[in-house]
PyMOL CGO cylinders between C-alpha atoms (Angstrom):
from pymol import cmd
from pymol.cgo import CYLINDER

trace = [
    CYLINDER, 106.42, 134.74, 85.11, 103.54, 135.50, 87.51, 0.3, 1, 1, 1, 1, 1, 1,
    CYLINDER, 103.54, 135.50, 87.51, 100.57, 134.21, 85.37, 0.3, 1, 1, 1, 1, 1, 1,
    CYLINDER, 100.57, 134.21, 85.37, 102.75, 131.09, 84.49, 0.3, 1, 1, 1, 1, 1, 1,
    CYLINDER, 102.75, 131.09, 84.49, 103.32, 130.19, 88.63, 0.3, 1, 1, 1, 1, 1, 1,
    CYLINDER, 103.32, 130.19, 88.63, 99.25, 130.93, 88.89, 0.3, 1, 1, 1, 1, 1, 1,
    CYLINDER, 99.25, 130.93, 88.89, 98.62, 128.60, 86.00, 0.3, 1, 1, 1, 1, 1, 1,
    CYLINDER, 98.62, 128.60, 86.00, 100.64, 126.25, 87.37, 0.3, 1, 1, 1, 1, 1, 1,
    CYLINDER, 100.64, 126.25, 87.37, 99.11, 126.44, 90.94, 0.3, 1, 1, 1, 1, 1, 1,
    CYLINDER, 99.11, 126.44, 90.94, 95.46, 126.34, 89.38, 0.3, 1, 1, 1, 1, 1, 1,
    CYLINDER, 95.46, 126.34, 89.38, 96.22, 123.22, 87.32, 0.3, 1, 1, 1, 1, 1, 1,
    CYLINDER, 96.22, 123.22, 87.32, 97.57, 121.40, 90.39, 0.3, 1, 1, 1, 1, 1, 1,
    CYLINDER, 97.57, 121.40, 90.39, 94.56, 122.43, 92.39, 0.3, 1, 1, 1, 1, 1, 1,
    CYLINDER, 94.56, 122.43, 92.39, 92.38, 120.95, 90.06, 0.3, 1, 1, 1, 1, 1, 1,
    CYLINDER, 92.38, 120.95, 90.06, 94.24, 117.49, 89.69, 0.3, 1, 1, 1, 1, 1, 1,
    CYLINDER, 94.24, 117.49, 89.69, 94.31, 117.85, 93.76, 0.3, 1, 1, 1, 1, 1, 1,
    CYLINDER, 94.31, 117.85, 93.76, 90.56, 118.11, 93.92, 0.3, 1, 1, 1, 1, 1, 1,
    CYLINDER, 90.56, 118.11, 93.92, 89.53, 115.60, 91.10, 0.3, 1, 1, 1, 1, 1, 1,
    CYLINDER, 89.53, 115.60, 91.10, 90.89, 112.89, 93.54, 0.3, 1, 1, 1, 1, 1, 1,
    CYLINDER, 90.89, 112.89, 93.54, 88.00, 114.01, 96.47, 0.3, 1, 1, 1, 1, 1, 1,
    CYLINDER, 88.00, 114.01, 96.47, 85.38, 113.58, 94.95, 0.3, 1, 1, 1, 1, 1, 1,
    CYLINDER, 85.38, 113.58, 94.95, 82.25, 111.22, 96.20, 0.3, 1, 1, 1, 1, 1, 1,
    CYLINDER, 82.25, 111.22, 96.20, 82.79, 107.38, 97.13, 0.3, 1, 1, 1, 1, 1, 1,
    CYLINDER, 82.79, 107.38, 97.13, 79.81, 106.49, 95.48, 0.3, 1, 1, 1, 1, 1, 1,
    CYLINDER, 79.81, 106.49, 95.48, 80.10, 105.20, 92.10, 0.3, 1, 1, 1, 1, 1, 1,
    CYLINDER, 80.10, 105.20, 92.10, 77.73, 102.99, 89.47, 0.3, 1, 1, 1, 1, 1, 1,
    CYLINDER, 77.73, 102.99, 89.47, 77.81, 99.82, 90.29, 0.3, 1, 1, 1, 1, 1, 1,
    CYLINDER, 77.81, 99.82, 90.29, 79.33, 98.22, 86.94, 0.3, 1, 1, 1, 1, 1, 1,
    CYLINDER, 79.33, 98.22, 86.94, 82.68, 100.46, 87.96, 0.3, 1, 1, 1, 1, 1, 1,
    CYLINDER, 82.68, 100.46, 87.96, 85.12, 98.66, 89.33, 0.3, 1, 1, 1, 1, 1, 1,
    CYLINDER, 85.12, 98.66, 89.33, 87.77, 99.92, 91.33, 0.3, 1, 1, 1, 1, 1, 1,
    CYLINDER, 87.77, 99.92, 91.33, 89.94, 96.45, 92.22, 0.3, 1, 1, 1, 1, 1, 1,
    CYLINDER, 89.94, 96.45, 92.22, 92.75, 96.76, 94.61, 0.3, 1, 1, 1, 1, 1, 1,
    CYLINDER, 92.75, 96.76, 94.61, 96.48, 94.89, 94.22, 0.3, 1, 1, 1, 1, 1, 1,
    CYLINDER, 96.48, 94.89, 94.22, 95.45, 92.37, 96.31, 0.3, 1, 1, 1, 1, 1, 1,
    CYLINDER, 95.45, 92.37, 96.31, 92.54, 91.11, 93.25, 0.3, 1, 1, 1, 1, 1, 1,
    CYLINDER, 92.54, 91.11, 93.25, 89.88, 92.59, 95.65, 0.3, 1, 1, 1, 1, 1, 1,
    CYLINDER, 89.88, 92.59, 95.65, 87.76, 95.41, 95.40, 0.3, 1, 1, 1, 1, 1, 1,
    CYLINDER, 87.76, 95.41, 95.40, 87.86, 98.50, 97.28, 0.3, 1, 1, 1, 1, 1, 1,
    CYLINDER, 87.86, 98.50, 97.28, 84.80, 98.21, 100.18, 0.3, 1, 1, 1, 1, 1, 1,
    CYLINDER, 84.80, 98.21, 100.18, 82.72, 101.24, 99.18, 0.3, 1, 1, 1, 1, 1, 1,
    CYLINDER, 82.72, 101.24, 99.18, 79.13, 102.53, 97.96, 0.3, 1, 1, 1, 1, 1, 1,
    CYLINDER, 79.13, 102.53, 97.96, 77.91, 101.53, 94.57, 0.3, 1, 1, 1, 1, 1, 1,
    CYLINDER, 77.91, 101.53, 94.57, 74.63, 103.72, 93.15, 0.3, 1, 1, 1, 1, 1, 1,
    CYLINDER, 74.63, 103.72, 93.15, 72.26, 100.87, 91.82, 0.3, 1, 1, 1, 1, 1, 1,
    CYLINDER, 72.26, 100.87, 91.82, 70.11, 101.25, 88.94, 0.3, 1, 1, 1, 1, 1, 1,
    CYLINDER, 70.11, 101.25, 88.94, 66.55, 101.29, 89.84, 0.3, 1, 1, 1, 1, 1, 1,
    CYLINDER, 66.55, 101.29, 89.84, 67.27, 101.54, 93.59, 0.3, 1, 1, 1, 1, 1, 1,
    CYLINDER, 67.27, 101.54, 93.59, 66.73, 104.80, 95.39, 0.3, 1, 1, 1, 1, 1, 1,
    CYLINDER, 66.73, 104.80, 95.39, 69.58, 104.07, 98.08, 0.3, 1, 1, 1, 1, 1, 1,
    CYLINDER, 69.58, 104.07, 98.08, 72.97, 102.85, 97.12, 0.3, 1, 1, 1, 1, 1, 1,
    CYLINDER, 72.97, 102.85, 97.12, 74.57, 99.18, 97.46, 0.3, 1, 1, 1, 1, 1, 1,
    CYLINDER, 74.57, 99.18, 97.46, 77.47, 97.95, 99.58, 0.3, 1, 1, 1, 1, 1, 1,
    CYLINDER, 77.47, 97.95, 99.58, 80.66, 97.05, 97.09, 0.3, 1, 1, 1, 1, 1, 1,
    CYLINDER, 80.66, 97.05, 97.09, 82.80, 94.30, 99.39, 0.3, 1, 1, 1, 1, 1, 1,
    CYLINDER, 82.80, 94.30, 99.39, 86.08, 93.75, 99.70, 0.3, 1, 1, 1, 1, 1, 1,
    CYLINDER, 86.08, 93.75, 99.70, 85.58, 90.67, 98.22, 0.3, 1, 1, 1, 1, 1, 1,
    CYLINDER, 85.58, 90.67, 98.22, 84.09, 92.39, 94.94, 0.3, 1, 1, 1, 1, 1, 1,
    CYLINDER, 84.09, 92.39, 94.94, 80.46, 91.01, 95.93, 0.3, 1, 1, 1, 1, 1, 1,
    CYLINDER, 80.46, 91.01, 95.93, 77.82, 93.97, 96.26, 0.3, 1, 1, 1, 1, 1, 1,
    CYLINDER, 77.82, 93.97, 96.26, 75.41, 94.22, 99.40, 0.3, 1, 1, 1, 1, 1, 1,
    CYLINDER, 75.41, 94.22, 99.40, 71.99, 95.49, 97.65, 0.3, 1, 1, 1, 1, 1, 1,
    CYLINDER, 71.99, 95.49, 97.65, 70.24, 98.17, 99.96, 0.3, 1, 1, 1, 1, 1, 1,
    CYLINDER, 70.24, 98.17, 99.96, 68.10, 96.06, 103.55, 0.3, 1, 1, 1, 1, 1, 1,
    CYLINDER, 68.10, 96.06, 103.55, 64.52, 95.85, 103.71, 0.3, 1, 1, 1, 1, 1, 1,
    CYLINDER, 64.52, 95.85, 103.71, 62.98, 98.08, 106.30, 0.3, 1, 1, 1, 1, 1, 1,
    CYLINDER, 62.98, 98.08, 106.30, 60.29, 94.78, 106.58, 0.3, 1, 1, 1, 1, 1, 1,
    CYLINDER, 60.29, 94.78, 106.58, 63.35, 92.95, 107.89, 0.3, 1, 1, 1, 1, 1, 1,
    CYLINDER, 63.35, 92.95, 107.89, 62.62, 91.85, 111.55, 0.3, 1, 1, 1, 1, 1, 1,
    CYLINDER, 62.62, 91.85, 111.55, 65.81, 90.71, 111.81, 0.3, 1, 1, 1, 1, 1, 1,
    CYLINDER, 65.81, 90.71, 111.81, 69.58, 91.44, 110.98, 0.3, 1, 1, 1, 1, 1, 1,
    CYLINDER, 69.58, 91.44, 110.98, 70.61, 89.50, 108.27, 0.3, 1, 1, 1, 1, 1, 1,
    CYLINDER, 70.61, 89.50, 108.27, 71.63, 89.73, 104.64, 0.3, 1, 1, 1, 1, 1, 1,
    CYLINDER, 71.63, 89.73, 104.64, 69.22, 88.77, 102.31, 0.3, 1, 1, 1, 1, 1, 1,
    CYLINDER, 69.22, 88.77, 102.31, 69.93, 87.46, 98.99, 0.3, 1, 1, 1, 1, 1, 1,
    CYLINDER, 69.93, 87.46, 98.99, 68.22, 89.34, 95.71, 0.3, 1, 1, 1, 1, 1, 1,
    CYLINDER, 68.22, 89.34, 95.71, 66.90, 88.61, 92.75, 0.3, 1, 1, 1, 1, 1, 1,
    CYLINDER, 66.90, 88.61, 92.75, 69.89, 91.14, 90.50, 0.3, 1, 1, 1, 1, 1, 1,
    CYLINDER, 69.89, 91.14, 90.50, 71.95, 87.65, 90.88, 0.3, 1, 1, 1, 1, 1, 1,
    CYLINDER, 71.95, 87.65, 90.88, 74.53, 89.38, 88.16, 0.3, 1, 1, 1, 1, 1, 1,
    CYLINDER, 74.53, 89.38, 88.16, 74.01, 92.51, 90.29, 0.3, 1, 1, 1, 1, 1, 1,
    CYLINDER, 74.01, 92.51, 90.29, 75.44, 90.89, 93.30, 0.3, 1, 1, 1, 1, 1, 1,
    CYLINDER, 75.44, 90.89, 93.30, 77.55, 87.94, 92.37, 0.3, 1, 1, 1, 1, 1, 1,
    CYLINDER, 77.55, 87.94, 92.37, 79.96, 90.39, 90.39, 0.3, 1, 1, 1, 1, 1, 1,
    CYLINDER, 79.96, 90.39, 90.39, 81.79, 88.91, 87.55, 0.3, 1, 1, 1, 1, 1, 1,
    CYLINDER, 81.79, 88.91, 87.55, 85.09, 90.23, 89.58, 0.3, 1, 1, 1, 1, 1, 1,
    CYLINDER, 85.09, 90.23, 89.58, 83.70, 88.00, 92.73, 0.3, 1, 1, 1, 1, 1, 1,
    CYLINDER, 83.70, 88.00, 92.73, 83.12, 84.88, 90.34, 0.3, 1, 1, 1, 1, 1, 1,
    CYLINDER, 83.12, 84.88, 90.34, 86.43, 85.65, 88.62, 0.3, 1, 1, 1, 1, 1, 1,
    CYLINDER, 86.43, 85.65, 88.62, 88.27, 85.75, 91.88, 0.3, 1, 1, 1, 1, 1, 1,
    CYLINDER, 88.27, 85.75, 91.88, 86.82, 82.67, 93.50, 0.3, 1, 1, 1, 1, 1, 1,
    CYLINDER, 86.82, 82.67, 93.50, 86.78, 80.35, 90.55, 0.3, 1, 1, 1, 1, 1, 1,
    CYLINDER, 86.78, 80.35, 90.55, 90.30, 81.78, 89.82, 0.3, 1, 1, 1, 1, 1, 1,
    CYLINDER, 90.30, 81.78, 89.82, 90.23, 82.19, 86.36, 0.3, 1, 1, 1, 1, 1, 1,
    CYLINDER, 90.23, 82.19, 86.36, 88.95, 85.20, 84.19, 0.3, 1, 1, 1, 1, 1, 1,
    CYLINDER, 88.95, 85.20, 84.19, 85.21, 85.94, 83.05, 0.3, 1, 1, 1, 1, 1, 1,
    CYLINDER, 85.21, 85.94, 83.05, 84.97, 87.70, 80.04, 0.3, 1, 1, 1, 1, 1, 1,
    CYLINDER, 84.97, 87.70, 80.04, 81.54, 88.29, 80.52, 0.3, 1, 1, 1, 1, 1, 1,
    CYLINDER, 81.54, 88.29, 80.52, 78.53, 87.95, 82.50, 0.3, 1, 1, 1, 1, 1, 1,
    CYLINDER, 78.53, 87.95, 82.50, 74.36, 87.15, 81.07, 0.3, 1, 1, 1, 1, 1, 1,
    CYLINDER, 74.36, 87.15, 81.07, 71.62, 87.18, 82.94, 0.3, 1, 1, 1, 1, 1, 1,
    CYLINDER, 71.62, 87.18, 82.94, 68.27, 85.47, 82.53, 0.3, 1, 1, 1, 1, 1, 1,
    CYLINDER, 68.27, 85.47, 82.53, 66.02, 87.09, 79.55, 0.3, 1, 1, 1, 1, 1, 1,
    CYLINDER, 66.02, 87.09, 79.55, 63.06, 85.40, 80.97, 0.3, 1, 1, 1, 1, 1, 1,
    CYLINDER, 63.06, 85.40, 80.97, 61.14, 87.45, 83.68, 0.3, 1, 1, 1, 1, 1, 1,
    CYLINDER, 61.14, 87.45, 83.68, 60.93, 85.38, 86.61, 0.3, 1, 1, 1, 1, 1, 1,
    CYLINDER, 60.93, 85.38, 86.61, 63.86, 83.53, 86.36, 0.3, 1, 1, 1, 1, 1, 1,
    CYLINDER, 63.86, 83.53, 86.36, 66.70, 84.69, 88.67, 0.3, 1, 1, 1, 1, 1, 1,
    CYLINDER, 66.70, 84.69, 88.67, 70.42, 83.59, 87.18, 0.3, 1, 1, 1, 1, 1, 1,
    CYLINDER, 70.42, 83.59, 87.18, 73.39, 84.73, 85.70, 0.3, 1, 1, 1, 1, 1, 1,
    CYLINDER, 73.39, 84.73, 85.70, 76.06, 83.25, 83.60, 0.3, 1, 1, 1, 1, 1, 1,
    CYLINDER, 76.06, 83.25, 83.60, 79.71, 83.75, 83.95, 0.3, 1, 1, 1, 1, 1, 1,
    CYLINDER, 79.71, 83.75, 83.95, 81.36, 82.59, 80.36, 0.3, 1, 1, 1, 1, 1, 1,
    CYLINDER, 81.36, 82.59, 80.36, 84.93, 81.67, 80.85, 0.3, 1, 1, 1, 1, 1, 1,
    CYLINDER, 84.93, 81.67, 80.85, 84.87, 82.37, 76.80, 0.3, 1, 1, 1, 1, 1, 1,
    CYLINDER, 84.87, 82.37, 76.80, 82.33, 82.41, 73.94, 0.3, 1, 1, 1, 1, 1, 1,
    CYLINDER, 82.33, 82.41, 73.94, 80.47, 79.20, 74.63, 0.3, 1, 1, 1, 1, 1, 1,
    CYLINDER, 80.47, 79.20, 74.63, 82.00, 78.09, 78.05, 0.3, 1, 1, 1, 1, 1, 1,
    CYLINDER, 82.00, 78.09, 78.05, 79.67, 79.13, 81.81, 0.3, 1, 1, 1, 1, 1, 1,
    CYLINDER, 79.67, 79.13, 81.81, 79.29, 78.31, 85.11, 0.3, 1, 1, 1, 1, 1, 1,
    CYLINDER, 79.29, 78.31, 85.11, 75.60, 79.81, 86.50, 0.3, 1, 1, 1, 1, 1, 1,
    CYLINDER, 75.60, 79.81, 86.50, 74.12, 80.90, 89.73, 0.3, 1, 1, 1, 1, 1, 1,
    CYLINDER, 74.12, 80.90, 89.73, 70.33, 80.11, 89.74, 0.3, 1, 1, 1, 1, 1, 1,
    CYLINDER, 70.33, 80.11, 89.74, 68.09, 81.85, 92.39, 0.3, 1, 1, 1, 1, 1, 1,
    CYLINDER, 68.09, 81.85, 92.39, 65.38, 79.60, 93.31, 0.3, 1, 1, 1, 1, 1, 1,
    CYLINDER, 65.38, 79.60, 93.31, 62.38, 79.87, 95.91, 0.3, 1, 1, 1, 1, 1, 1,
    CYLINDER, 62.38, 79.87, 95.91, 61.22, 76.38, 96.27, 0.3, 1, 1, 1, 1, 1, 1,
    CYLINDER, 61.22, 76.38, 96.27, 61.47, 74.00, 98.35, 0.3, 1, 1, 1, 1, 1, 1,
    CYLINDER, 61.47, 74.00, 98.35, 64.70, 72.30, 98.98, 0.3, 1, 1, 1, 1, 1, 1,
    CYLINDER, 64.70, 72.30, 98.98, 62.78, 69.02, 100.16, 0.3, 1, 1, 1, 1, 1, 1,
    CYLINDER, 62.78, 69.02, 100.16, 60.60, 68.75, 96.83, 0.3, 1, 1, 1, 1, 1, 1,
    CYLINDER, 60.60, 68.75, 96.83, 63.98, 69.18, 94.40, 0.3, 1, 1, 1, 1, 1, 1,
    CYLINDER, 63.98, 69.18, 94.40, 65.57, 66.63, 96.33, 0.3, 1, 1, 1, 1, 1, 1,
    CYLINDER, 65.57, 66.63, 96.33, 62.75, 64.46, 95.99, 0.3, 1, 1, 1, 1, 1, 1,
    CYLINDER, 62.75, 64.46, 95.99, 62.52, 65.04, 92.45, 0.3, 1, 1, 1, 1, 1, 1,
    CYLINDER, 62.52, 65.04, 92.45, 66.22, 64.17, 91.49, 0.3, 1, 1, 1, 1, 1, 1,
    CYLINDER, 66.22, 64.17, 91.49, 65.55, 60.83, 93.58, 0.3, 1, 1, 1, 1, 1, 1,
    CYLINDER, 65.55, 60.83, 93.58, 62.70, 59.92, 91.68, 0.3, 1, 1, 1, 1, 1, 1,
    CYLINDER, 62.70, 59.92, 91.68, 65.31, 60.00, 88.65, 0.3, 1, 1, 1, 1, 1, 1,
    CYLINDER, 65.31, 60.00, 88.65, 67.32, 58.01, 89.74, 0.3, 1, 1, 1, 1, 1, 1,
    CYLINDER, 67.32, 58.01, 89.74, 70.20, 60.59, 90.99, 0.3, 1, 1, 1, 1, 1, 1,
    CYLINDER, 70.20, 60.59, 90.99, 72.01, 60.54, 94.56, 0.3, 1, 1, 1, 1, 1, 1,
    CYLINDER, 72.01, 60.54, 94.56, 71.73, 63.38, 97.20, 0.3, 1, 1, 1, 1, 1, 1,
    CYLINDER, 71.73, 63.38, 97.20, 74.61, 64.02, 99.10, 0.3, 1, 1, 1, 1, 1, 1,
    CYLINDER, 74.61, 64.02, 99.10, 75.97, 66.49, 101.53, 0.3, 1, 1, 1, 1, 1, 1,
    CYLINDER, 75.97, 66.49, 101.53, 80.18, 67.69, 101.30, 0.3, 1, 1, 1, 1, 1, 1,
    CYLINDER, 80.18, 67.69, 101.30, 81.72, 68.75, 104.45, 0.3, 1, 1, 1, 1, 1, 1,
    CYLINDER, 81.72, 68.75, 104.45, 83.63, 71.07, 102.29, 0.3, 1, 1, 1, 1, 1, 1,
    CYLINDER, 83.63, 71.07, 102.29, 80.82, 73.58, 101.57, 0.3, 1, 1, 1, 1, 1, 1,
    CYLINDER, 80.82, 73.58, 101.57, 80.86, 75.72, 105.14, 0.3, 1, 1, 1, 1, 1, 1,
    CYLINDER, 80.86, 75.72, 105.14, 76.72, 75.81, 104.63, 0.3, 1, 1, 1, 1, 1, 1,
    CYLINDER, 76.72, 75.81, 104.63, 73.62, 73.51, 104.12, 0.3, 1, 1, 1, 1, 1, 1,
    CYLINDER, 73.62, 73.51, 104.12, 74.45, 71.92, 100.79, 0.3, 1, 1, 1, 1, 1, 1,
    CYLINDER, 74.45, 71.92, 100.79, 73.58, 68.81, 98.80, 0.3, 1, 1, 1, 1, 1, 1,
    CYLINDER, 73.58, 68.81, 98.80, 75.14, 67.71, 95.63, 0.3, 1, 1, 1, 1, 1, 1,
    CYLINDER, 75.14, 67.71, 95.63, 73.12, 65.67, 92.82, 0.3, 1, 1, 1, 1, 1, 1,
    CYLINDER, 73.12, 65.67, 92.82, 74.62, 62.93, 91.55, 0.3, 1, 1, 1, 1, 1, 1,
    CYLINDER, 74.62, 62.93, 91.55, 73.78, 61.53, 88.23, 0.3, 1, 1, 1, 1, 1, 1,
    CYLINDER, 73.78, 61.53, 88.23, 73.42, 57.59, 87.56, 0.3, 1, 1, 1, 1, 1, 1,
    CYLINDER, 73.42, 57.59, 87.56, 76.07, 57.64, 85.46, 0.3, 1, 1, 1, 1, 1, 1,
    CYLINDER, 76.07, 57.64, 85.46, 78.55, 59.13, 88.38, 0.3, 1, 1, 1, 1, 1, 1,
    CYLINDER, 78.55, 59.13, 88.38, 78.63, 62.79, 86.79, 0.3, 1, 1, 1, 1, 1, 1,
    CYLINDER, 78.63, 62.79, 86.79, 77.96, 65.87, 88.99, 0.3, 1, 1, 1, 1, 1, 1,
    CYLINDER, 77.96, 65.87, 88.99, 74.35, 67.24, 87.77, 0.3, 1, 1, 1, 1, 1, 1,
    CYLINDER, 74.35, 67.24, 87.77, 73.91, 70.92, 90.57, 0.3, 1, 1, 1, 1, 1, 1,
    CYLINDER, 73.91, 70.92, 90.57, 74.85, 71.71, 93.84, 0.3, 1, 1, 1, 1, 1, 1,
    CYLINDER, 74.85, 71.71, 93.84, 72.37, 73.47, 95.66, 0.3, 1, 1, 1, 1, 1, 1,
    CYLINDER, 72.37, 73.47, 95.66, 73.72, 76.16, 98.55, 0.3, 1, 1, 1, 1, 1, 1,
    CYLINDER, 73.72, 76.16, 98.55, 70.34, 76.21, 101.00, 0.3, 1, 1, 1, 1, 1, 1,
    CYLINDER, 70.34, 76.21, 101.00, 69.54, 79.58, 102.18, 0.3, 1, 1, 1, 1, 1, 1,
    CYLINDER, 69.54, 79.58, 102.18, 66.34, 78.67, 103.92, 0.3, 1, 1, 1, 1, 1, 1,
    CYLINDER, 66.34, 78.67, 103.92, 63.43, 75.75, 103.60, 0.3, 1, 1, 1, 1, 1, 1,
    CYLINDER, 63.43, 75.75, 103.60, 62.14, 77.49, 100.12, 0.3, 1, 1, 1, 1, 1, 1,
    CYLINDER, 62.14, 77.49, 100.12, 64.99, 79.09, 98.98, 0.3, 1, 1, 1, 1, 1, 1,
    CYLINDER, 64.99, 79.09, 98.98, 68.22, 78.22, 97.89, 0.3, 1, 1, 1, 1, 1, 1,
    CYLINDER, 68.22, 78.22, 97.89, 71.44, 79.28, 95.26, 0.3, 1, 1, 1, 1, 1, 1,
    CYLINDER, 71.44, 79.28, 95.26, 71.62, 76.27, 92.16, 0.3, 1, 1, 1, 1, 1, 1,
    CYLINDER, 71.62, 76.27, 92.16, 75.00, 75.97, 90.62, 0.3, 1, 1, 1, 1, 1, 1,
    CYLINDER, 75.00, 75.97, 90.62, 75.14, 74.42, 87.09, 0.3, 1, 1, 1, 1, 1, 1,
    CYLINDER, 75.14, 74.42, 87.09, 77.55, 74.99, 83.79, 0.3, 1, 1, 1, 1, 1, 1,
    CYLINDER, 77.55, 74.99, 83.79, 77.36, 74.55, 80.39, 0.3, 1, 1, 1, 1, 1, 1,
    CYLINDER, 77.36, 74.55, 80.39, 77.92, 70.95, 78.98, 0.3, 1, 1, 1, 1, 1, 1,
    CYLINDER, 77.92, 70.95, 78.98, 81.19, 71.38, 77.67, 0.3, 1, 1, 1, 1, 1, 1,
    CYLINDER, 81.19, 71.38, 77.67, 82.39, 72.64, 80.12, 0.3, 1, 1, 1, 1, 1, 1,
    CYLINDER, 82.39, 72.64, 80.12, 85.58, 70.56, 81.37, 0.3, 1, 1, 1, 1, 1, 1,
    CYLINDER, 85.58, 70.56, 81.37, 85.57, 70.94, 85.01, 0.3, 1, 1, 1, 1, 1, 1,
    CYLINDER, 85.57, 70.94, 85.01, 85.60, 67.45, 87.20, 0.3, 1, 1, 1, 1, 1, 1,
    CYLINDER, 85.60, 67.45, 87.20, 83.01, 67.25, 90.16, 0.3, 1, 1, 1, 1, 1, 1,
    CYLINDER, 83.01, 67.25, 90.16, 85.90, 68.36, 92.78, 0.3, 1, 1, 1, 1, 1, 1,
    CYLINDER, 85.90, 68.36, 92.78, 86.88, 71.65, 91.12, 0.3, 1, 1, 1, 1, 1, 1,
    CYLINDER, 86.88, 71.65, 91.12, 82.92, 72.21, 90.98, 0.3, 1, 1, 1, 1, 1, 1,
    CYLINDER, 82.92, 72.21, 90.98, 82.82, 71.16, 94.73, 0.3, 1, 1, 1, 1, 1, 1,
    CYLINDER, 82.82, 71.16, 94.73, 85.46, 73.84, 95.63, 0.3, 1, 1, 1, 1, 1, 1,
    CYLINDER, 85.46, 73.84, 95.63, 84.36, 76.52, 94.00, 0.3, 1, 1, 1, 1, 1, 1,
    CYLINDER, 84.36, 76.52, 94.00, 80.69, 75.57, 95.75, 0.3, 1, 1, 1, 1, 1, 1,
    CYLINDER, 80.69, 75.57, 95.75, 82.92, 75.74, 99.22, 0.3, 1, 1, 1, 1, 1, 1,
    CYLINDER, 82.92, 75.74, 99.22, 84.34, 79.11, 97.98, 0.3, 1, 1, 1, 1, 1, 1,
    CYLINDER, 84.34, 79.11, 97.98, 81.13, 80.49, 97.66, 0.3, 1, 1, 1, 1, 1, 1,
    CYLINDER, 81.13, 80.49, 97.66, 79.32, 79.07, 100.68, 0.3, 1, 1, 1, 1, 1, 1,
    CYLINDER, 79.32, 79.07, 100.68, 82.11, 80.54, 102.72, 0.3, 1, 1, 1, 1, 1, 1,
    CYLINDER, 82.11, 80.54, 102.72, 81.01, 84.04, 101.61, 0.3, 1, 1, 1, 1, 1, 1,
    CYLINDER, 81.01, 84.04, 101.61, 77.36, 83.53, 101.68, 0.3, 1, 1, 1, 1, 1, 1,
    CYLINDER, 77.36, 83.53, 101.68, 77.00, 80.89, 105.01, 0.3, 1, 1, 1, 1, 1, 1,
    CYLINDER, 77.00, 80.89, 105.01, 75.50, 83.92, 107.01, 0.3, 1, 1, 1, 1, 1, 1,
    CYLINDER, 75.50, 83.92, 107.01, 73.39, 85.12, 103.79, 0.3, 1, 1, 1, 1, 1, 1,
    CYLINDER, 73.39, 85.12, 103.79, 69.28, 84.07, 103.92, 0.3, 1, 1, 1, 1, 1, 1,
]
cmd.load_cgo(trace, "trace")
């Protein structure tokens, strides 16, 4: 009877302890909460010698640059890295069964496919804002601004009156491009508010 009560002590111990361990964990494991959030905790980054920031709101804070003179968040290049495909999922409000990102070096995205063929994308640019706007003029396309998006935004209007990108302006030459796949069926407003979603995360974000 002894050894039986020991073994049965030991294998609660162990069961105790296996729930203590470390906060940090890889960054592509997901630990979401009831509530469709994430739990706020660190996230061990591949490549990156100190760990990233997991939100609340599933999107992952990648370590600061000591350069930094000042206090804000900077946005990175790992755009799948830190626009999560939880985040995405639980601002456009519908599932992503996957997420891509670019296979050409040099150009920052990631695609969130809604299925096999279906994407909205999040395209990193450093340009400046001024010269893309320009250039969608000189095509004939509309510039506008929606009071909606809680950030410097302007929204390209094709001739024919469909929705080409919204651009989210993080600074003079850079900014966040947000495009989808052709067939997708979203109109131009459900585009718009997931823009505003977004922008109300990222408004303090350079």
């Amino acid at each position: 009877m002894k050894n039986k009560y020991f073994i049965f002590i030991f294998l609660l111990a162990i069961i105790f302890l296996s729930g203590c361990g470390s906060q940090k964990k890889e960054a592509g494991v997901v630990e979401k909460t009831q509530e469709t959030g994430c739990r706020e905790e660190e996230v061990i980054l591949p490549n990156y010698g100190d760990p990233g920031k997991r939100l609340k709101n599933c999107f992952v804070q990648y370590p600061g640059e000591p350069s930094r003179d000042d206090k804000s968040y900077y946005l990175v290049e790992d755009i799948c890295g830190q626009f999560t495909g939880q985040f995405i999922e639980n601002v456009l409000g519908k599932p992503i069964i996957k997420t891509e990102p670019s296979s050409v070096s040099g150009l920052y995205n990631c695609s969130y496919f809604l299925n096999e063929s279906e994407y909205v994308m999040l395209v990193l640019e450093y340009l400046p804002i001024e010269n893309q706007k320009k250039g969608h003029e000189v095509l004939g396309r509309t510039i506008k601004s929606d009071p909606q998006i809680p950030m410097e935004n302007y929204l390209v209007w094709q001739e024919d009156g469909l929705l080409n990108t919204i651009y989210l302006v993080l600074g003079p030459n850079k900014f966040i491009g947000i495009e989808r796949s052709s067939n997708l069926d979203f109109s131009a407003e459900e585009l718009t508010q997931f823009a505003a979603k977004i922008g109300k995360e990222i408004k303090d974000y350079k």
